[in-house]
C-alpha positions as CSV (number, residue, x, y, z in Angstrom):
1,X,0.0,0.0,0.0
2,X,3.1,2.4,0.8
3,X,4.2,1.7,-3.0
4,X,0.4,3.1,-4.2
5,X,1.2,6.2,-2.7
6,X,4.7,6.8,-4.6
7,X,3.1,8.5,-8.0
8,X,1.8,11.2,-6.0
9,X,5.2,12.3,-4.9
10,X,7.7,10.8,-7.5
11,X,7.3,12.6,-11.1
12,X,10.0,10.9,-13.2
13,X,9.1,7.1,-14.5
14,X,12.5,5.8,-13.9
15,X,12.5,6.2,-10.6
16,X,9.7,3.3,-10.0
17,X,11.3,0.7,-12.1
18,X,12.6,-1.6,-9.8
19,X,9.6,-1.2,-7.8
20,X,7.4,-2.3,-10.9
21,X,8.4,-5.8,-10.7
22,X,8.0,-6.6,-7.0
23,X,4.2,-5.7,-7.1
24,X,3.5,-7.1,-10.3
25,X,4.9,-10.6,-8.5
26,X,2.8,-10.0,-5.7
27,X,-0.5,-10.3,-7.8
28,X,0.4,-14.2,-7.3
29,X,1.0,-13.7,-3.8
30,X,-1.0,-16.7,-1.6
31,X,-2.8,-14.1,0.3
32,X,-5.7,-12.2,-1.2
33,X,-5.3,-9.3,0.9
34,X,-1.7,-8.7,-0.8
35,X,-3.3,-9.7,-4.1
36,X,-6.0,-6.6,-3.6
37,X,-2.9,-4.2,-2.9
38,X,-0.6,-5.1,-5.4
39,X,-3.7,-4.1,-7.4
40,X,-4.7,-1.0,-5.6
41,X,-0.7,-0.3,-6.2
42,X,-1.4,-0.6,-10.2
43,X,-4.6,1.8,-10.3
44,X,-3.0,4.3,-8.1
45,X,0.1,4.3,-10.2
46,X,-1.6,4.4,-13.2
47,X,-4.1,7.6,-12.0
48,X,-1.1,9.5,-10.7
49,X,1.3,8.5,-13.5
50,X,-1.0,8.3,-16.3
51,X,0.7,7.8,-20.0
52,X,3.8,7.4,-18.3
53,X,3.3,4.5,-16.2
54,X,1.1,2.8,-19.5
55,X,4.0,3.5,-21.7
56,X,7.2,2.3,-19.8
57,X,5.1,-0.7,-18.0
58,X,2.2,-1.4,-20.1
59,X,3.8,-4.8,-21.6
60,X,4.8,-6.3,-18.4
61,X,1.7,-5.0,-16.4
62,X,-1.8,-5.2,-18.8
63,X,-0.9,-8.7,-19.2
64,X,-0.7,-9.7,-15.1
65,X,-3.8,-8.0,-14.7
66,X,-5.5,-9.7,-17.3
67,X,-4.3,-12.9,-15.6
68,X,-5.4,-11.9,-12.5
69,X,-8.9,-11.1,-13.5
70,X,-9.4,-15.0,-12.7
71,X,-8.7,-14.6,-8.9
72,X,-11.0,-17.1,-7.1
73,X,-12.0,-14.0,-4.6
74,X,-14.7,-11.8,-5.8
75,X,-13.3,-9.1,-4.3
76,X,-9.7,-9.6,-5.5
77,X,-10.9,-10.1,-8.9
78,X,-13.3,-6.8,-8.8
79,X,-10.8,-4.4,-7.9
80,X,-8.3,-5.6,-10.8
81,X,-10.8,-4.4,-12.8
82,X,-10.9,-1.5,-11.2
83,X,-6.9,-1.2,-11.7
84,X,-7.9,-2.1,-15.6
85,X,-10.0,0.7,-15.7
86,X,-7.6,2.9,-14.5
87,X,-4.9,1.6,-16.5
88,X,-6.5,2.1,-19.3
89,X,-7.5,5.7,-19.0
90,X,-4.0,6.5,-20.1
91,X,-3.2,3.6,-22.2
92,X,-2.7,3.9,-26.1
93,X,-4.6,2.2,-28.6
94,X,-1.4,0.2,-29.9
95,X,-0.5,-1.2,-26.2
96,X,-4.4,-2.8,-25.8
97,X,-5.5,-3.5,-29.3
98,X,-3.6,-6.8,-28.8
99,X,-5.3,-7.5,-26.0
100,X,-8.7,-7.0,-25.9
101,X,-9.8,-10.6,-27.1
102,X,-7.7,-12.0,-23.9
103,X,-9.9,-9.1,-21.9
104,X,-13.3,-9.5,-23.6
105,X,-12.7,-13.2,-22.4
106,X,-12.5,-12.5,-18.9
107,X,-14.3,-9.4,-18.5
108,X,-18.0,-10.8,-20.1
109,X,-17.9,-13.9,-17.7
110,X,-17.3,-11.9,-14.9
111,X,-20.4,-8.8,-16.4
112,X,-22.7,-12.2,-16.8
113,X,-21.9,-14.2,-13.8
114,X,-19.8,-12.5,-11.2
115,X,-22.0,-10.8,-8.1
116,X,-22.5,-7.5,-7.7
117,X,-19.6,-5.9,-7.3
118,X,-17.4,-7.7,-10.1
119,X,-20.1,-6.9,-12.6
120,X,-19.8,-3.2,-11.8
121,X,-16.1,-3.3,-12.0
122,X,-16.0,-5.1,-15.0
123,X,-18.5,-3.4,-16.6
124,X,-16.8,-0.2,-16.5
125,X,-13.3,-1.9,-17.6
126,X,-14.6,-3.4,-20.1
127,X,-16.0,0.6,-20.8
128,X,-12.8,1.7,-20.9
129,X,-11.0,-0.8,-23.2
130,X,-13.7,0.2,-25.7
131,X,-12.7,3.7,-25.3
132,X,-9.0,2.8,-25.7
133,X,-8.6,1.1,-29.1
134,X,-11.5,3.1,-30.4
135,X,-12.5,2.0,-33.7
136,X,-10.8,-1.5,-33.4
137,X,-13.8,-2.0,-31.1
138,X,-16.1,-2.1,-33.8
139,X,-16.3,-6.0,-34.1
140,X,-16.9,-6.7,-31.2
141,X,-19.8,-3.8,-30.0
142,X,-23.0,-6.1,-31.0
143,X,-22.2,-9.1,-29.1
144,X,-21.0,-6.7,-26.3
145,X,-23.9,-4.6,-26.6
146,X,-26.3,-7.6,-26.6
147,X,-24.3,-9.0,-23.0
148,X,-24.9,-5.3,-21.6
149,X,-28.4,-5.1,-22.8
150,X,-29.2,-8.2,-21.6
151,X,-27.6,-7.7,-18.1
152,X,-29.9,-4.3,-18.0
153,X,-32.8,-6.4,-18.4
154,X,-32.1,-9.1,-16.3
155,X,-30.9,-7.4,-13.1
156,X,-33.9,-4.9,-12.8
157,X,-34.3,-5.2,-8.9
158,X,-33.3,-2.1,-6.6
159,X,-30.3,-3.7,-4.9
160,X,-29.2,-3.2,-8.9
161,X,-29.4,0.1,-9.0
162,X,-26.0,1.0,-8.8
163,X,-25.3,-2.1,-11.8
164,X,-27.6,-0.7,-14.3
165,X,-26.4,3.0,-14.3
166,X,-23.0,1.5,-15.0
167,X,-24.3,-0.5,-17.7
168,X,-25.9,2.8,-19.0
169,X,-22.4,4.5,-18.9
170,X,-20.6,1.2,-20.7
171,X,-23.3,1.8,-23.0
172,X,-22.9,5.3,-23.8
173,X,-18.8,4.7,-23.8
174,X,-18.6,1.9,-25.9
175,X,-20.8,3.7,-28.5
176,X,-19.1,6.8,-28.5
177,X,-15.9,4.5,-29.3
178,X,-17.0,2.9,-32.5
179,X,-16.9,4.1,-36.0
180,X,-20.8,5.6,-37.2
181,X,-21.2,3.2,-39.3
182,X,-21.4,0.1,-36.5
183,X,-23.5,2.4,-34.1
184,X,-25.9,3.6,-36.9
185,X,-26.4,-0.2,-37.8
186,X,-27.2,-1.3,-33.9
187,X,-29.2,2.0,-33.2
188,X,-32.1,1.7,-35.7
C-alpha cells in the first residue's frame, strides 16, 4: 500500500522501475489481501502516472492484470478491474488493441456471472477498453452490446441500482468509441 502512494510524490518514471516488478509478482501472492494491494498499487500508479506508467510498464503490467482477472476471490478479482479501468485511461490504442480478445474473455464472464460488485467493475473496464482502441472495437460492439443489454434487463431489482447506471455508462462509452457506421447499424 506504501508503493500506491509513490506517484503522488515521485514525477520521473524511472524512478519506480525496480519497484514495478515486486508488485507485479505480488498479484500471485498466496494471500488475497496482498493480491487486492498489489492491485490498488497498479490503479493508483496508473491515475497518478498516467501515459507514463502505461507507456514504460504497459507490456509487463496489462498482461498480469489480465491474468489476474481470474482470482478465485470476488473481491480480488473486482478491484483488478478496477486497476484495468484505470490503466486504461491512459493507455494507447497500440498497447491494448492486442489484448482485448484476452480481456473481452475475462471481462464478459465476470459482467454475466460475477456478483454484484465484479459486474460493476468489469463493466466499467470493459468501458474503458472500448474507449481505448477506439474504432478496433467495432467488431466486437453487438455481441457486447447484446451482453450489456441483456444484463440491464435481467438485473432490474433495486439492490441493482448502482449495476444498471453503470451498464448505462458502458453503453454510452462503448458507443461513443465505435466508427458511425457500427452504431448507426445497432441503433435503428
Amino acid at each position: 500500500m506504501a508503493f500506491s502512494q509513490v506517484g503522488e510524490y515521485i514525477d520521473e518514471i524511472s524512478k519506480i522501475g525496480a519497484m514495478v516488478p515486486i508488485v507485479v509478482t505480488h498479484l500471485k501472492h498466496q494471500n488475497p489481501r496482498i493480491r487486492y494491494a498489489a492491485l490498488h498499487c497498479i490503479g493508483q500508479i496508473s491515475d497518478d502516472m498516467t501515459e507514463d506508467f502505461q507507456s514504460e510498464f504497459g507490456a509487463t503490467v496489462l498482461p498480469a492484470l489480465i491474468e489476474t482477472l481470474s482470482d478465485p476471490v470476488a473481491r480480488v478479482s473486482a478491484h483488478c478491474s478496477s486497476a484495468i479501468t484505470n490503466f486504461m485511461d491512459g493507455a494507447e490504442e497500440e498497447l491494448v488493441a492486442p489484448y482485448i480478445e484476452a480481456l473481452i474473455a475475462k471481462l464478459l464472464p465476470l459482467i454475466k456471472d460475477g456478483i454484484s460488485i465484479q459486474k460493476e467493475n468489469s463493466v466499467t473496464a470493459f468501458a474503458s477498453t472500448a474507449v481505448a482502441i477506439k474504432s478496433q472495437f467495432d467488431k466486437y460492439f453487438n455481441d457486447s452490446l447484446d451482453v450489456l443489454l441483456g444484463q440491464l434487463n435481467t438485473n432490474g431489482g433495486p439492490e441493482y441500482k448502482q449495476l444498471r447506471a453503470q451498464i448505462i455508462e458502458g453503453i454510452t462509452l462503448m458507443s461513443g468509441s465505435v466508427s458511425d457506421e457500427v452504431f448507426m447499424a445497432k441503433s435503428q
